[in-house]
C-alpha positions as CSV (number, residue, x, y, z in Angstrom):
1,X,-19.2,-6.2,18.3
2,X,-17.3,-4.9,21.3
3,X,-13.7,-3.7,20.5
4,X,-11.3,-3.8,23.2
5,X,-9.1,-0.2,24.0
6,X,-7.2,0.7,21.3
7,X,-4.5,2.6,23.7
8,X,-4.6,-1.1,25.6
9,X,-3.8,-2.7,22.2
10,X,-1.6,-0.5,20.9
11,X,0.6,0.6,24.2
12,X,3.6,-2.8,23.3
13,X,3.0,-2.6,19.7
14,X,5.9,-4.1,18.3
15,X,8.8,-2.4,16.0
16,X,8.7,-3.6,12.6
17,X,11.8,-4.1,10.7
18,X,11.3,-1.4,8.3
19,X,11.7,1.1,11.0
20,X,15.5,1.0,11.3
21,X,16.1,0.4,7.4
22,X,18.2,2.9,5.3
23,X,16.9,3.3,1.4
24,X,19.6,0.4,0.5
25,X,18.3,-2.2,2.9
26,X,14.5,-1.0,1.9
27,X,15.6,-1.3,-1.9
28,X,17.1,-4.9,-1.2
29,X,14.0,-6.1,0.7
30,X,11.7,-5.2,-2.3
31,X,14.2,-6.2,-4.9
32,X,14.3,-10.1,-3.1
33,X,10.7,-10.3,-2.8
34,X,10.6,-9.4,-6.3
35,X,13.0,-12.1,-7.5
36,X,11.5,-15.0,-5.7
37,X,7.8,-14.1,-7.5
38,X,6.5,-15.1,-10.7
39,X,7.0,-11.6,-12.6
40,X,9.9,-11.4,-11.8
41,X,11.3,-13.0,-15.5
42,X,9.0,-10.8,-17.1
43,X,10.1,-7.7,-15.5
44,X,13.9,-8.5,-16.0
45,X,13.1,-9.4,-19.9
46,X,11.3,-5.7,-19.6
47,X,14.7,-4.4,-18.1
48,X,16.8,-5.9,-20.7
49,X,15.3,-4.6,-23.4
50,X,15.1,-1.6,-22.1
51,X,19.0,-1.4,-21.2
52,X,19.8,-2.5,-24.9
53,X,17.6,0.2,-25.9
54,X,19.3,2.8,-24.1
55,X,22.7,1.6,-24.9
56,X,21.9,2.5,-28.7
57,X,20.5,5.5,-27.5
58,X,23.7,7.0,-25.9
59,X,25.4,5.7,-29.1
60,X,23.2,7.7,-31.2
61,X,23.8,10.5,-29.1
62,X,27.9,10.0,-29.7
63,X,27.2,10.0,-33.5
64,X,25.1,13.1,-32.9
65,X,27.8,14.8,-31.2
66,X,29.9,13.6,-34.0
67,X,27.8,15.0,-36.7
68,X,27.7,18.9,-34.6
69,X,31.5,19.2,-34.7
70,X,31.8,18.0,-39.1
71,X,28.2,20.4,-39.8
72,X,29.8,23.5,-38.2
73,X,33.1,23.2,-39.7
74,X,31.3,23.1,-43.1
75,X,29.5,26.3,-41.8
76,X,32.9,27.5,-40.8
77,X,34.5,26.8,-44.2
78,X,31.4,27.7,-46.4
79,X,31.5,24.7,-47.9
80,X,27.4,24.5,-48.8
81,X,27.6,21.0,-50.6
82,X,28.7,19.7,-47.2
83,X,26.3,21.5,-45.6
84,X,23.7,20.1,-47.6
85,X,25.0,16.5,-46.9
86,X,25.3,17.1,-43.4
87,X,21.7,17.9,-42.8
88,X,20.3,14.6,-45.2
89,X,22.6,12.9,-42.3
90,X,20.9,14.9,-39.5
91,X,17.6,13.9,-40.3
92,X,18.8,10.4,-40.5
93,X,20.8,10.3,-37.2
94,X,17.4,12.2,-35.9
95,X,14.9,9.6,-37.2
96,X,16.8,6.7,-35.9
97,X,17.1,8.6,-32.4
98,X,13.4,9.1,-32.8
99,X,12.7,5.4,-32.9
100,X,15.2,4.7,-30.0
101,X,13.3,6.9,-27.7
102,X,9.4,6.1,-28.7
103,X,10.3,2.7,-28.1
104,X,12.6,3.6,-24.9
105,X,9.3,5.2,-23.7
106,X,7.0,2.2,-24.4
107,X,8.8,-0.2,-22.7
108,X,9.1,2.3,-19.6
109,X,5.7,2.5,-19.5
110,X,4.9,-1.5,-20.0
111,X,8.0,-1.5,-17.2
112,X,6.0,0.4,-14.6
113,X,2.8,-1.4,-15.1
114,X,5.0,-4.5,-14.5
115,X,6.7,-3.5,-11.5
116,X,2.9,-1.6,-10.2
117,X,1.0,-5.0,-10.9
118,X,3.3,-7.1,-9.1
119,X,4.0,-4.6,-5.9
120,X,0.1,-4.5,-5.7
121,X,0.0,-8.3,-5.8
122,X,2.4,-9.1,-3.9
123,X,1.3,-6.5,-0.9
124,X,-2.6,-7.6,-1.3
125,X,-1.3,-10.9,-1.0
126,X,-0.3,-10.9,2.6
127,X,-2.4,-8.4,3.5
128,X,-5.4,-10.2,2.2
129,X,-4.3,-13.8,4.2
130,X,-6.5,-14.7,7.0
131,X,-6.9,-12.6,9.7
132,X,-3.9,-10.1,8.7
133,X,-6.1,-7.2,8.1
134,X,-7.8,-7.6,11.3
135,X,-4.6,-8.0,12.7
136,X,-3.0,-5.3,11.1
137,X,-5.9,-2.9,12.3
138,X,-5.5,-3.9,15.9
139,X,-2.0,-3.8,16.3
140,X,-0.1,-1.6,13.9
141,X,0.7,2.4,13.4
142,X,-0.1,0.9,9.5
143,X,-3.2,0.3,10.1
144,X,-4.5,4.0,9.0
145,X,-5.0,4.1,5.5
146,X,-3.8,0.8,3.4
147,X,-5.9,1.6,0.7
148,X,-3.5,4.6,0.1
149,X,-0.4,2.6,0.3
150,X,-1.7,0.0,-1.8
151,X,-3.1,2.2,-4.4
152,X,-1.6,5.6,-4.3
153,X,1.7,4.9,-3.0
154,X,2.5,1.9,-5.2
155,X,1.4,4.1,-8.0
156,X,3.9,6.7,-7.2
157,X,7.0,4.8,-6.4
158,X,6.5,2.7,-9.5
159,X,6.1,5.3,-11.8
160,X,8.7,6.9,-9.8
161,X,10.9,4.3,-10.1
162,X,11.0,3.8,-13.4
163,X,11.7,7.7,-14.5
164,X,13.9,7.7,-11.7
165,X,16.0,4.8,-12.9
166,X,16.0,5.3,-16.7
167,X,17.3,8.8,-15.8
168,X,20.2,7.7,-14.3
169,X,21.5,5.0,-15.7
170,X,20.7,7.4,-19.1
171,X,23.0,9.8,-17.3
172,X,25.5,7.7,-16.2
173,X,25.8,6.2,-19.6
174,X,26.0,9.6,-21.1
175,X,28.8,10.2,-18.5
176,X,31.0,7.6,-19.1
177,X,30.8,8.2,-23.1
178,X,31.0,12.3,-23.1
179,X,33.5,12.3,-20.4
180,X,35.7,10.4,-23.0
181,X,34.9,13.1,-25.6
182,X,36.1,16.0,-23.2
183,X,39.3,14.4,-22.3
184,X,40.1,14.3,-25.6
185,X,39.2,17.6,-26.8
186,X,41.2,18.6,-23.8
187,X,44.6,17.3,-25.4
188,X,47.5,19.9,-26.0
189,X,45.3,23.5,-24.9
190,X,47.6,25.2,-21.9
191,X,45.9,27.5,-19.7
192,X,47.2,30.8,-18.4
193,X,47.6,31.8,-15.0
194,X,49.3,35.3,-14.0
195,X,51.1,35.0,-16.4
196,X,52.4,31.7,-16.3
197,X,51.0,28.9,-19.1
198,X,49.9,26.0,-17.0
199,X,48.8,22.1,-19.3
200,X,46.4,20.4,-17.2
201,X,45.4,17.1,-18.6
202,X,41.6,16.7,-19.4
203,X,40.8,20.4,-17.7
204,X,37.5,20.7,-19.3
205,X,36.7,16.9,-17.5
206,X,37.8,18.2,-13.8
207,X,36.1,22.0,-14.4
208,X,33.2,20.3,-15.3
209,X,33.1,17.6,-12.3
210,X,33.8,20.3,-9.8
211,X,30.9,22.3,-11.3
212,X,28.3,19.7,-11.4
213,X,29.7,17.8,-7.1
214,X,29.4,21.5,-6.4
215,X,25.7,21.7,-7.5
216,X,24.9,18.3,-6.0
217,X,25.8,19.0,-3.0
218,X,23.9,22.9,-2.9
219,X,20.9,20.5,-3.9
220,X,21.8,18.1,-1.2
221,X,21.9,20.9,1.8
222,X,18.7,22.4,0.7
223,X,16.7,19.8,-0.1
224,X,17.3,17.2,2.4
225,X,14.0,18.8,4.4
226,X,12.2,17.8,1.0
227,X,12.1,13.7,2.3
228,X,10.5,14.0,5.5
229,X,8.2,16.8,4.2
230,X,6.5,14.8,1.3
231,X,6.2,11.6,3.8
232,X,4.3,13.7,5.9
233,X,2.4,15.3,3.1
234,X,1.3,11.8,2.0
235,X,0.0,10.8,5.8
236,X,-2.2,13.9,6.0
237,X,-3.3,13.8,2.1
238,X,-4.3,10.1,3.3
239,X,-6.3,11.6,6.7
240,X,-7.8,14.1,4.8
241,X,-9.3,11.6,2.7
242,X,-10.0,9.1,5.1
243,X,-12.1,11.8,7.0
244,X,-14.3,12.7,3.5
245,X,-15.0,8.9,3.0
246,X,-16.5,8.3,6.5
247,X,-18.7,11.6,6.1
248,X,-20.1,9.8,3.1
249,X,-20.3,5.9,4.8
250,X,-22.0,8.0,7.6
251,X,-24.0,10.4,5.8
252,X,-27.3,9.1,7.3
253,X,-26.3,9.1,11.2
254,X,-24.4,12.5,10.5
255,X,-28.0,14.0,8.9
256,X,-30.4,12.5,11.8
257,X,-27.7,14.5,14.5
258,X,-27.4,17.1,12.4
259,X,-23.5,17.1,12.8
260,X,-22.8,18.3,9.6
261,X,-20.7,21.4,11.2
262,X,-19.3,19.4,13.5
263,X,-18.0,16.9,10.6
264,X,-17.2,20.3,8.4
265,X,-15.0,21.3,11.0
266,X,-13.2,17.9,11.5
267,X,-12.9,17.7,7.6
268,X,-11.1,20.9,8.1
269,X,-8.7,20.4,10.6
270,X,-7.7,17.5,8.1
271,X,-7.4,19.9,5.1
272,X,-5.6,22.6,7.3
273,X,-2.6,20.4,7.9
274,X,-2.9,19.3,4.4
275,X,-2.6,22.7,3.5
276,X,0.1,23.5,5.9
277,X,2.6,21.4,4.7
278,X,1.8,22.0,1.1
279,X,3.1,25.5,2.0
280,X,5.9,24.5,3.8
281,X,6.7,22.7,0.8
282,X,6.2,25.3,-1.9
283,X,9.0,27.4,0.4
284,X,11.6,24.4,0.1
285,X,10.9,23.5,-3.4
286,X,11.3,27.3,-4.6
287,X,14.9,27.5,-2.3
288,X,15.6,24.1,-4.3
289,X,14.8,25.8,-7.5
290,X,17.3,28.6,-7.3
291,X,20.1,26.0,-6.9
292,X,18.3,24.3,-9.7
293,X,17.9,27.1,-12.2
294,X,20.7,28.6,-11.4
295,X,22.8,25.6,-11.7
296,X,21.4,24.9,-14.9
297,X,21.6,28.4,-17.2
298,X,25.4,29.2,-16.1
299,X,25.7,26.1,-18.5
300,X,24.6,28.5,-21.5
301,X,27.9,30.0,-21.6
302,X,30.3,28.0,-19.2
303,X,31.0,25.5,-21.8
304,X,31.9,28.3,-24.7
305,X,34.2,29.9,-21.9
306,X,35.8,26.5,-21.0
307,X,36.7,26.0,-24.4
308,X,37.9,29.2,-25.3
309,X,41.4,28.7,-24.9
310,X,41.6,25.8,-27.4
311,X,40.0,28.2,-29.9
312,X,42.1,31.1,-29.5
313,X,45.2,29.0,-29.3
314,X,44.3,27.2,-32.7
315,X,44.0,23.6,-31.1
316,X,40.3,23.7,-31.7
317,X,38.2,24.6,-35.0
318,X,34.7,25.8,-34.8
319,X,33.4,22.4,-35.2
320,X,35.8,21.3,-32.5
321,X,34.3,24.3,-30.7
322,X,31.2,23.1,-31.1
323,X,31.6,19.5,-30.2
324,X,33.4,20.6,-26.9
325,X,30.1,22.7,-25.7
326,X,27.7,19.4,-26.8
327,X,29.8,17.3,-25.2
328,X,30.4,19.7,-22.5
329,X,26.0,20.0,-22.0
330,X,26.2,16.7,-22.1
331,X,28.3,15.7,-19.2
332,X,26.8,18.7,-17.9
333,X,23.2,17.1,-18.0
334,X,24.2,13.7,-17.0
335,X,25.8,15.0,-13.9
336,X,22.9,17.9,-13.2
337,X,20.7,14.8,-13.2
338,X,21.0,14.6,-9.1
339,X,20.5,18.6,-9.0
340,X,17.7,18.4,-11.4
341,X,16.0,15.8,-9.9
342,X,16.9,16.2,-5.9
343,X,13.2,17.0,-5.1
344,X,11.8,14.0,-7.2
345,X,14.0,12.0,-5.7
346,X,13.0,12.8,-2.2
347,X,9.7,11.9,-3.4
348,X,10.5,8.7,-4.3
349,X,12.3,7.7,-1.2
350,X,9.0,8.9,0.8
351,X,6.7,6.4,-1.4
352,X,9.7,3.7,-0.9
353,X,9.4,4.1,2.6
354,X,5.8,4.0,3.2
355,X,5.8,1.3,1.0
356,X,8.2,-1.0,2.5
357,X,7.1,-0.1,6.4
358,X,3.6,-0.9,5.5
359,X,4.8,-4.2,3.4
360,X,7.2,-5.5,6.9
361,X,4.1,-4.6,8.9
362,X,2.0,-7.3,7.4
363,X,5.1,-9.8,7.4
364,X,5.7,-9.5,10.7
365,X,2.1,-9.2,12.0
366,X,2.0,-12.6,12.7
367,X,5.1,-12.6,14.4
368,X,4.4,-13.2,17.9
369,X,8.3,-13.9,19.4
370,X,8.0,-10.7,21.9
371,X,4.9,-12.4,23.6
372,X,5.7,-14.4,26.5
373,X,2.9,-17.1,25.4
374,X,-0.2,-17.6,22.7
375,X,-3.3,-19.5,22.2
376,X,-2.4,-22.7,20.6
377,X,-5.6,-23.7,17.9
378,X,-5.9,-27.2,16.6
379,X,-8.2,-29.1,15.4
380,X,-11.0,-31.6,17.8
381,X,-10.4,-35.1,17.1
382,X,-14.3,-35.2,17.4
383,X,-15.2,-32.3,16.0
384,X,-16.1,-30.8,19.2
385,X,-15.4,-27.5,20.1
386,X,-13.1,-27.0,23.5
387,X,-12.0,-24.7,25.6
388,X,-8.7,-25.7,27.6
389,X,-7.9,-23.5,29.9
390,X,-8.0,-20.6,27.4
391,X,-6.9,-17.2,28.6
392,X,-7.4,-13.8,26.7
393,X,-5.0,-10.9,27.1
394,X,-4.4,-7.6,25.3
395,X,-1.6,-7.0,23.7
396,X,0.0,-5.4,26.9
397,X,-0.4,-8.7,28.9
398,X,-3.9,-6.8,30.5
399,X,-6.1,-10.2,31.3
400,X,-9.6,-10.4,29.6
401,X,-10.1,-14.0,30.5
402,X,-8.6,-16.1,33.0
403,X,-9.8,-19.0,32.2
404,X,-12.1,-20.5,30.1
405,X,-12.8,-24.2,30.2
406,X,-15.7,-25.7,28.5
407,X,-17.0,-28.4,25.8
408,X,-19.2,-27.9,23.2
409,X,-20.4,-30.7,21.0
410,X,-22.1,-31.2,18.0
411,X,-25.8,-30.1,17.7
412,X,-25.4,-27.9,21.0
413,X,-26.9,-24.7,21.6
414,X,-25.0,-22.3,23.8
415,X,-25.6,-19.0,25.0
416,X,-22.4,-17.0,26.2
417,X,-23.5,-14.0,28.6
418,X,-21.4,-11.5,30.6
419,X,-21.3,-8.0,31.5
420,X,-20.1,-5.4,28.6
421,X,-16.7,-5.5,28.1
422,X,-16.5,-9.0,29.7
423,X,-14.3,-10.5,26.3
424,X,-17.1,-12.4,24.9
425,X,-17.0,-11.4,21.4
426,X,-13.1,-11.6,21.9
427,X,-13.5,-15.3,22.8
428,X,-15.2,-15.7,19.6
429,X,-12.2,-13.8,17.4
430,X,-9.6,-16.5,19.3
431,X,-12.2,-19.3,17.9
432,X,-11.9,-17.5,14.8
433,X,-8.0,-17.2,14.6
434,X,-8.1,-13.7,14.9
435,X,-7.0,-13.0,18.3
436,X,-3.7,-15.1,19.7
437,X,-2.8,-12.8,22.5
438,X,-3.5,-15.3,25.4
439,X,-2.9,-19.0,26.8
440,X,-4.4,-22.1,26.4
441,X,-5.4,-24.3,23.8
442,X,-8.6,-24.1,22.2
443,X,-9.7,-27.5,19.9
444,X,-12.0,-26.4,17.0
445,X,-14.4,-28.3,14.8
446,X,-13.2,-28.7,10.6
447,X,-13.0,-24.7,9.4
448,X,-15.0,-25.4,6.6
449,X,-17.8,-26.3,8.9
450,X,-17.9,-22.9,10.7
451,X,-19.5,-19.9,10.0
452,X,-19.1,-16.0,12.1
453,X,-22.5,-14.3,12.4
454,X,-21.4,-9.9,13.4
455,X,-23.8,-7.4,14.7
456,X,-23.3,-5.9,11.5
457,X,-22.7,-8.8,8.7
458,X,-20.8,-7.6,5.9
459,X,-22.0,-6.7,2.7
460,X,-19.7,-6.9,-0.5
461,X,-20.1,-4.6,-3.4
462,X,-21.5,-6.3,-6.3
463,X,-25.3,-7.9,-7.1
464,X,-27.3,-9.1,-4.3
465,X,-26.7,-12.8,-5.4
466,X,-23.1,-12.4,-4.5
467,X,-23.9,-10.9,-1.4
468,X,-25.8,-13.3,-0.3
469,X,-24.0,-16.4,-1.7
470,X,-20.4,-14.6,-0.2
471,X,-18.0,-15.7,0.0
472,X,-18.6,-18.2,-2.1
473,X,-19.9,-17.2,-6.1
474,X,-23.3,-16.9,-6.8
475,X,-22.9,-19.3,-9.4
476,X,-23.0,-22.3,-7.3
477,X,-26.3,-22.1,-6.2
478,X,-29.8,-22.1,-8.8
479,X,-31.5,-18.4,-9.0
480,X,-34.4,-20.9,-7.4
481,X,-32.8,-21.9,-4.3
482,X,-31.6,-18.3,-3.5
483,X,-34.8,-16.9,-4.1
484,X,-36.2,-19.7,-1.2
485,X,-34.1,-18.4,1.4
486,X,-34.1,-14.7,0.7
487,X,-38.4,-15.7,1.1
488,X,-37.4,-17.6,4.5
489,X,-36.2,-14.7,6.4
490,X,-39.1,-12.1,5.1
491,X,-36.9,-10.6,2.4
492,X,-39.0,-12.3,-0.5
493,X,-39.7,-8.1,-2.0
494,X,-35.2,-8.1,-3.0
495,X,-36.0,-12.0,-5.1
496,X,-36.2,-10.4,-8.3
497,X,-33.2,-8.1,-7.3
498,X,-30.6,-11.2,-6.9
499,X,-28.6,-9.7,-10.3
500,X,-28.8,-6.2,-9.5
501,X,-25.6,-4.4,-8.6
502,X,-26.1,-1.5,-5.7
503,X,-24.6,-0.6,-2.6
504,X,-26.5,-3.4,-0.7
505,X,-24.8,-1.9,2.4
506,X,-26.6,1.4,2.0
507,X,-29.7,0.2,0.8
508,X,-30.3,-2.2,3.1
509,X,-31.4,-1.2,6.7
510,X,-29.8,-3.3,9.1
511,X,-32.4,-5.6,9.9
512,X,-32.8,-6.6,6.7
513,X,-28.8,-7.0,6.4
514,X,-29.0,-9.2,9.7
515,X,-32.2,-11.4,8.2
516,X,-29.4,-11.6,4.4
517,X,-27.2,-13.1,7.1
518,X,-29.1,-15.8,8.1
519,X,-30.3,-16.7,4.8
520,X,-26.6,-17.1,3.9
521,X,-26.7,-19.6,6.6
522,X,-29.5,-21.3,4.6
523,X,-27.4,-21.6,1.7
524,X,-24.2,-22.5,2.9
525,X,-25.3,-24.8,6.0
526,X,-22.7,-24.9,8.4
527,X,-22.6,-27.6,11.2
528,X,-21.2,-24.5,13.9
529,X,-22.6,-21.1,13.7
530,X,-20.9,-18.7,15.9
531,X,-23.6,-15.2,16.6
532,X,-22.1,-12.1,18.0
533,X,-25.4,-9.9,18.7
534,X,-26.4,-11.3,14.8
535,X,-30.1,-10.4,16.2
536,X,-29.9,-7.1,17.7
537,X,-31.2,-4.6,14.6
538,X,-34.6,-7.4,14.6
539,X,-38.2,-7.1,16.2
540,X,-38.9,-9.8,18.2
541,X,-41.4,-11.5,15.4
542,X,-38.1,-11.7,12.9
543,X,-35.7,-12.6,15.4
544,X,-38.0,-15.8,16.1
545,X,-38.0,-16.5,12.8
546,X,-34.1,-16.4,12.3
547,X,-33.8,-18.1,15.0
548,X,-36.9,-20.9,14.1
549,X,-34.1,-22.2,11.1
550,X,-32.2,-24.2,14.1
551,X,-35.4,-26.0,14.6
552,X,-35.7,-26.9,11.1
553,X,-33.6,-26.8,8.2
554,X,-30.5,-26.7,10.4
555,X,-31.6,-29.1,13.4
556,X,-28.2,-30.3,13.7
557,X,-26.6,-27.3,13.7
558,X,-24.2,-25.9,16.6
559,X,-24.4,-22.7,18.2
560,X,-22.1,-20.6,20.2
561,X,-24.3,-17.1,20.5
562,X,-23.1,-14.1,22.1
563,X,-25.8,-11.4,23.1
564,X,-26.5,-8.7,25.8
565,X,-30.3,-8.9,24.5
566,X,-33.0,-10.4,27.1
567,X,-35.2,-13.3,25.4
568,X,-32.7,-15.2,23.9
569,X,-32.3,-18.0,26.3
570,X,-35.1,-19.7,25.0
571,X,-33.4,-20.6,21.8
572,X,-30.7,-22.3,23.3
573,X,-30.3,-25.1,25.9
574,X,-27.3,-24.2,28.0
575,X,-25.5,-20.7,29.2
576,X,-22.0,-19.7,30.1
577,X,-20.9,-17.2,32.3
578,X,-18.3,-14.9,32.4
579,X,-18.2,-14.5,36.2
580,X,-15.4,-12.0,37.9
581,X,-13.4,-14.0,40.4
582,X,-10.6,-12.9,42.8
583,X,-8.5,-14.2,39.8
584,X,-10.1,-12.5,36.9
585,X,-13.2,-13.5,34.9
586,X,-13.7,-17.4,34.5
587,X,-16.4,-19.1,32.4
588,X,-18.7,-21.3,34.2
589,X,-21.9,-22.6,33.4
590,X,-24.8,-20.5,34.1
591,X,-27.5,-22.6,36.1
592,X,-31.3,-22.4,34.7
593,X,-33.4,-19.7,36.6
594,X,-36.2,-21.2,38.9
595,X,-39.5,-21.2,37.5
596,X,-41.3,-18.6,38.8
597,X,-43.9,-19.0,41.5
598,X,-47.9,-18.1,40.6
């Protein structure tokens, strides 16, 4: 099947939304779609739970903190029975934290398969509509490598997202609560400056603010790079990839050429860049890391030194002492979270990204508001097919077709010719619904009653049967019937194959996948059948053959064929031309060559 240029297609692509959309607007866009969809009660239930959880979490926490300060001022006095009593309540306060967090971390988990099943869902779903693949592939810089955003990316910012969001609502929990602990223990302890005795109301709250904002924003300067870096990271792990799996879809061509250092080389260049920015990363994650580390052991003894003064000055007892440098780790933590977590983070907003560009890209592929004018498609009050004054263009208003004008009724057999690049197996993706870019109307026959015969027909993975009963099920048909048609187009030796599972696409030559073809038109028996070179792979004996189940079991059927291949004009009763005018290529009917003379 003839594809037109992709640097023609390509050259007005349109903007998607996504493109200008900070990670607020990108959150919002996901967070709507999610709310209007059927998981989305689930998922909020999930949420709750999960909130309420936490809540007794930090609460536990509190009561931990708590328990510190009374256990080391029974250390502090030497009182051993309270010692003793103490730990009994340790291990209680500890089991009952126990059970918050294993069931904290269960419904994280059942939270991120939520929130993965329905982001998959939801972006197969409109990628998976009609045509919006084939759309997508034509007209889109998405177009490279769904699988990875579907898969992989989804995977990452789910999982993502849910560590990412636990962790800070955790922290800002934990926060609010210790920050309360710190003011207080901060009551009535002066601090001396030169000389001079100085009270500064909740000191160890502000020291430890300043300490963590000016961490944050160390992390911040650094490892801003990091969110660009991993975005591209994830585009060349995803061309990497792609160039392995066509080695192994083309493994056979490849072999007969004897390309394999050729391919080796390309697979290379792939893993080169992959490799490059893996070490561009490994420098910015270990400059991150020093802010990081660093940050994060000063807190070993910053805490003790902050609280000092209370101890010498008597205002604070051991315990206090020791509550003051929990509470003080624990603010600490919650506000190290950002620190901690910058390069995650960064990670995170790459997968949001690529998630949400690729998700607007398959919106919007349908949107056709930039183009000046589209081919309108509705339905033959006859059931004829019609061409009214149909045009085809590229995307950058390049003309394909200037007009196409023609009627085709029921039981008709057409032959479409024209030289290479002509449009002909475009026409045949604007009967399809494939291909709006154009004018015109064209009038189709019922969909149901059409089928598309490619050059090369596709095969899906599964058994045979469902390969050749696609895309219906298998199940609709009796293992009888199936086994009749597979005989009618000479591939009676794969009958007793109909519930085997294999790579039909491999093991199949492509004859025999052209012949699987047909015999799919035997079971489904459409009244139009639309071929786009759906003969070229076959000898001449076979192709007669295909071609002898118009004469019989689908005499009525329609035809609309496109093929370069000489013979064919036999098998139908009238051509069309695409002939080059002074005003571009126009169809017109093709007279009948003279018989020639003895």
């Amino acid at each position: 099947m003839n594809r037109p240029p992709a640097e023609a297609l390509l050259a007005n692509r349109p903007k998607t939304p996504a493109d200008g959309m900070n990670v607020g607007q990108e959150l919002r866009s996901l967070t709507k779609a999610l709310l209007k969809s059927k998981a989305a009660r689930r998922i909020l239930i999930l949420i709750s739970f999960l909130v309420g959880v936490l809540i007794l979490n930090v609460i536990g926490e509190i009561r931990m903190n708590r328990w510190q300060g009374a256990f080391f001022r029974a250390i502090e006095q030497k009182n051993l029975s309270d010692v003793a009593n103490q730990s009994a309540l340790f291990v209680m306060i500890m089991l009952i934290l126990l059970a918050f967090v294993v069931t904290q971390n269960w419904l994280l988990e059942r939270l991120k398969i939520r929130l993965r099943a329905w982001l998959t869902h939801h972006l197969m779903d409109e990628w998976m509509k009609p045509g919006h693949a084939y759309r997508l592939n034509m007209t889109s810089e998405e177009r490279f490598n769904p699988d990875q955003r579907i898969q992989e990316d989804v995977r990452h910012f789910s999982e993502m997202s849910g560590d990412l969001g636990l962790g800070a609502l955790r922290s800002t929990l934990m926060l609010i609560s210790f920050v309360g602990v710190l003011w207080i223990m901060s009551r009535g302890i002066s601090l001396n400056f030169w000389g001079h005795s100085v009270m500064i109301p909740g000191y160890m709250v502000w020291f430890a603010l300043a300490y963590a904002a000016l961490g944050s924003w160390m992390a911040a300067r650094v490892g801003a790079p990091l969110i660009s870096m991993n975005e591209e990271r994830y585009t060349r792990e995803a061309n990497f990839r792609y160039s392995l799996v066509r080695i192994s879809d083309n493994a056979e061509s490849i072999s007969f050429y004897g390309g394999e250092k050729d391919e080796r080389r390309i697979a290379d260049q792939y893993l080169n860049g992959v490799l490059d920015i893996l070490r561009t990363l490994s420098f910015a994650n270990a400059r991150l890391t020093w802010i990081a580390c660093g940050h994060g052991w000063l807190v070993v003894i910053l805490p003790v030194l902050v609280a000092l003064p209370g101890y010498v000055q008597g205002k604070l007892d051991f315990g206090g002492l020791m509550m003051v440098v929990g509470a003080f780790n624990q603010v600490q933590q919650s506000l190290r979270w950002f620190v901690e977590n910058f390069a995650k983070i960064a990670d995170w907003r790459s997968s949001l990204h690529r998630v949400v560009v690729f998700r607007e890209a398959v919106l919007t592929v349908d949107d056709y508001e930039s183009l000046p004018e589209t081919i309108t498609l509705s339905e033959h009050e006859e059931k004829h097919l019609e061409f009214d004054k149909t045009s085809i263009t590229l995307m950058d208003g390049q003309v394909v077709i200037a007009e196409a004008t023609a009627l085709l009724k029921p039981g008709e057999r057409v032959l479409l010719t024209g030289e290479s690049g002509s449009g002909k197996s475009t026409l045949l993706r604007a009967v399809g619904g494939l291909w709006p870019w154009g004018g015109g109307r064209i009038k189709l026959p019922p969909k149901n009653e059409m089928m598309f015969l490619p050059q090369r027909p596709y095969i899906p993975l599964g058994t045979l049967g469902a390969a050749l009963a696609y895309p219906n099920g298998a199940n609709q048909w009796k293992k009888s019937e199936m086994e009749r048609c597979l005989k009618r187009v000479n591939l009676l030796s794969f009958s007793n194959m109909l519930g085997e599972t294999e790579r039909w696409d491999k093991l199949m030559s492509l004859g025999q996948q052209q012949r699987l073809a047909f015999a799919r038109l035997l079971l489904h028996k459409p009244k139009w059948v639309f071929l786009d070179e759906a003969t070229s792979a076959l000898d001449d004996d076979n192709q007669a053959l295909v071609m002898s189940i118009f004469d019989d079991e689908l005499a009525d059927c329609a035809i609309l064929s496109v093929a370069h291949r000489q013979g064919l004009e036999k098998y139908h009763r009238r051509t069309l031309h695409l002939t080059q005018t002074h005003s571009g290529r126009v169809l017109k009917r093709k007279p009948k060559a003279a018989p020639a003379r003895s």
